[in-house]
N, C-alpha and C positions, 0 to 999 in steps of 0.2 A: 658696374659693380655686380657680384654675383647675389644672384636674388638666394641665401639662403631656404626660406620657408618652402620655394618653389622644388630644392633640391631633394629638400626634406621629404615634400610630397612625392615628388617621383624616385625614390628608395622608398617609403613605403609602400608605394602602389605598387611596385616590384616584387618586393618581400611577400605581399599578399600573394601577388599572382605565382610565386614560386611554388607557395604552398598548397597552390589551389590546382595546378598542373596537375595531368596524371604521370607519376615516375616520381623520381628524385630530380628535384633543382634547387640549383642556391642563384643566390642573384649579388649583385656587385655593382655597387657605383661608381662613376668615372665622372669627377669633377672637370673644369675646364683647365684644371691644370696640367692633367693628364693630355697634355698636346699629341706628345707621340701615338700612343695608347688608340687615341679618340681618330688622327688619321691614316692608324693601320685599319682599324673598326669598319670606318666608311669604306674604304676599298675591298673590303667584304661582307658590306651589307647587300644581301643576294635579293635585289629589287627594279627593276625595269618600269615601275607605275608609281603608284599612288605618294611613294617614300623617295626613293630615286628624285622626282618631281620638289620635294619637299627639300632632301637637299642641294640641290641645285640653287636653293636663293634662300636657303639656310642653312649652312655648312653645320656639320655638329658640333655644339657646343657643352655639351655633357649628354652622358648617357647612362643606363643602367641594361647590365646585360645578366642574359639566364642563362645557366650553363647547365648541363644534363651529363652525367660520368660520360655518357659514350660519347663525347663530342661537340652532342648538339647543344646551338648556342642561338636564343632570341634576344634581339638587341628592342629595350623601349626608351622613346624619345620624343622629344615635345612637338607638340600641333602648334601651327602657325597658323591656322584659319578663323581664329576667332573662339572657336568650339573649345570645351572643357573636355581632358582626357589627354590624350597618348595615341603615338604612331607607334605599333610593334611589327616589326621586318624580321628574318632569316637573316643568318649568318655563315656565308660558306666558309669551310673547312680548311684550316693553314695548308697550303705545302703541294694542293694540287695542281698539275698543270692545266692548261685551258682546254686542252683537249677533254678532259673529262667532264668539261661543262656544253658543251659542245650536243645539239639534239636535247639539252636535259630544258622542260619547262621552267622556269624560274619562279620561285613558290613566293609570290610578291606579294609584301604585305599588308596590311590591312590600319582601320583605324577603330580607337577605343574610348568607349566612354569614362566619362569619371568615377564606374563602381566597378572595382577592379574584381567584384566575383561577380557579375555578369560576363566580364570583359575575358575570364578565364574560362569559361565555358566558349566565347567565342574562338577565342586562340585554339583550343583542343580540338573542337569540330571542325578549325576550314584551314587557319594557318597551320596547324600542327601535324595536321595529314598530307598536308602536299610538300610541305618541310619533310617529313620522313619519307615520304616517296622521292622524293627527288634526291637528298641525302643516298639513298641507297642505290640508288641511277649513278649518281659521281662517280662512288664509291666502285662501283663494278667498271665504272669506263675506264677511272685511275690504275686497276690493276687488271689487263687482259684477265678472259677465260673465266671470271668471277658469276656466276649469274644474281642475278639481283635477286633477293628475298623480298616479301610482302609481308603485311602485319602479322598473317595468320599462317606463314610458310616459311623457314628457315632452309634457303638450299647453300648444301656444303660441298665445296670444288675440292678436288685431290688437288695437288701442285706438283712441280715436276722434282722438286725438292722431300717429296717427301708428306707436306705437313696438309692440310687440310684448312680450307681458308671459307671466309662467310662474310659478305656483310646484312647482319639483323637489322629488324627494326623494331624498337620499343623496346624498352627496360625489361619486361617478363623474359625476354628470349637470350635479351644479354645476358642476366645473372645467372640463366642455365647453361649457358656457354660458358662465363667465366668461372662457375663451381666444379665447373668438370673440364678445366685447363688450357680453355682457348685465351687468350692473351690478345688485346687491341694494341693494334698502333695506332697511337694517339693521333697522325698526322692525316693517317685516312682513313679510319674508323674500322678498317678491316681486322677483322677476328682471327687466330690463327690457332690449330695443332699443329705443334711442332710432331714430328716422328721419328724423330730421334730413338725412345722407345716407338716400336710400336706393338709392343701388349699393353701398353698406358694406352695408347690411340683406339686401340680399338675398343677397349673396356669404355672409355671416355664414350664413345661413338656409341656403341650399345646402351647405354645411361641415359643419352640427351633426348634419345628419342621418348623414352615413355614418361619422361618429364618435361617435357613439350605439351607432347602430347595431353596431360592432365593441365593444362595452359588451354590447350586449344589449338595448339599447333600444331602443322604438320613440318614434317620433315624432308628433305630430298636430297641424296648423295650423287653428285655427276662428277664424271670423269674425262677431260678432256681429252681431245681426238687425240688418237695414238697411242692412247694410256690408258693402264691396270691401274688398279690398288695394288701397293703392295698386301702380298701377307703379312700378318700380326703373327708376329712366335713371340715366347717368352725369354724370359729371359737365361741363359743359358746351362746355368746351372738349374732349370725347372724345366724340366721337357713339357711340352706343348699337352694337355689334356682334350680328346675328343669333344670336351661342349665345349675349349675355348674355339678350336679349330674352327667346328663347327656354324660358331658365333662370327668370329672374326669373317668366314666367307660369306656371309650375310649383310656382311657391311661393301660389299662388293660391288 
């Protein structure tokens, strides 16, 4: 029978720890009746030790997972050792091939005690940084040519299409990406300008940087071998002005 009260606790232990993350997270419980749900879950809880081990002679039988807008997702679920608390694991990203896991260290997770704002400080300093580093490691192997961003560095790839591609990391650098028109795909977290315009691209592009920057980040534009930026002109009926010109080849 489903031990209610047990359930109760771990959605609230959840709820706390969403709130206590740094970023935006909501959290979400997955009773056991959620069969499908729960072993799509395990075949991408991203763990080789401590959890791994744990399911192996406890298959999951509910869970509560944290979701972060860009993606990221930590899955928390019950301890079989005796001890009071939670096993909180990584969750890789729907839809990539294995290749992009491939060389990537595996950010394996960790165990929690029963005060879930102790246990939120833990997740932030040990799980939550090797979660986004590795996160952004997929992310660049998933799409050639991508180079991988760090906490404090957002580097942006030209594509051969045109548009301008990133995978960030932490919610500061997302919402300045998404306020000035880059767009995620959900599936693998990579960021996109389009350049369809590009006097939007390049306006965009001149913007991110000094509001990064007032973050603490830096920025870096690469061009993959063989390849220019295009020019930014405007749009046709507005002939191109000397400081956009000027501007636009700066982003070069």
């Amino acid at each position: 029978m489903h031990d209610y009260e047990h359930a109760e606790r771990l959605a609230s232990y959840t709820d706390i720890l969403a709130g206590e993350l740094p970023g935006t997270w909501t959290s979400s419980y997955h009773p056991p009746e959620d069969k499908d749900y729960l072993a799509e879950l395990t075949d991408r809880i991203w763990d080789l030790d401590l959890v791994a081990e744990s399911l192996a002679e406890h298959p999951l039988h509910q869970a509560a997972v944290l979701s972060r807008p860009d993606g990221a997702q930590l899955v928390v679920l019950d301890r079989h050792d005796g001890r009071d608390g939670f096993l909180v694991a990584a969750v890789g990203p729907r839809a990539l091939p294995d290749e992009a896991y491939r060389a990537v260290r595996d950010p394996n997770g960790i165990a929690l005690t029963d005060d879930p704002f102790l246990s939120a400080e833990t997740v932030s300093v040990d799980l939550l940084a090797r979660y986004d580093t590795a996160l952004a490691q997929v992310r660049h192997n998933a799409i050639g040519g991508i180079q991988s961003s760090q906490p404090d560095r957002v580097v942006l790839t030209w594509q051969p299409d045109g548009s301008v591609a990133t995978a960030p990391i932490g919610a500061a650098a997302t919402a300045v990406l998404v306020a000035n028109g880059f767009v995620q795909d959900q599936q693998t977290g990579i960021h996109r300008l389009s350049g369809d315009d590009t006097w939007a691209q390049a306006h965009a592009l001149r913007s991110i940087g000094p509001q990064l920057e007032a973050l603490g980040i830096g920025t870096g534009l690469q061009h993959p071998p063989g390849r220019t930026a295009p020019k930014a002109a405007q749009p046709a009926t507005q002939p191109p002005s000397p400081t956009a010109r000027s501007a636009a080849s700066r982003t070069r």
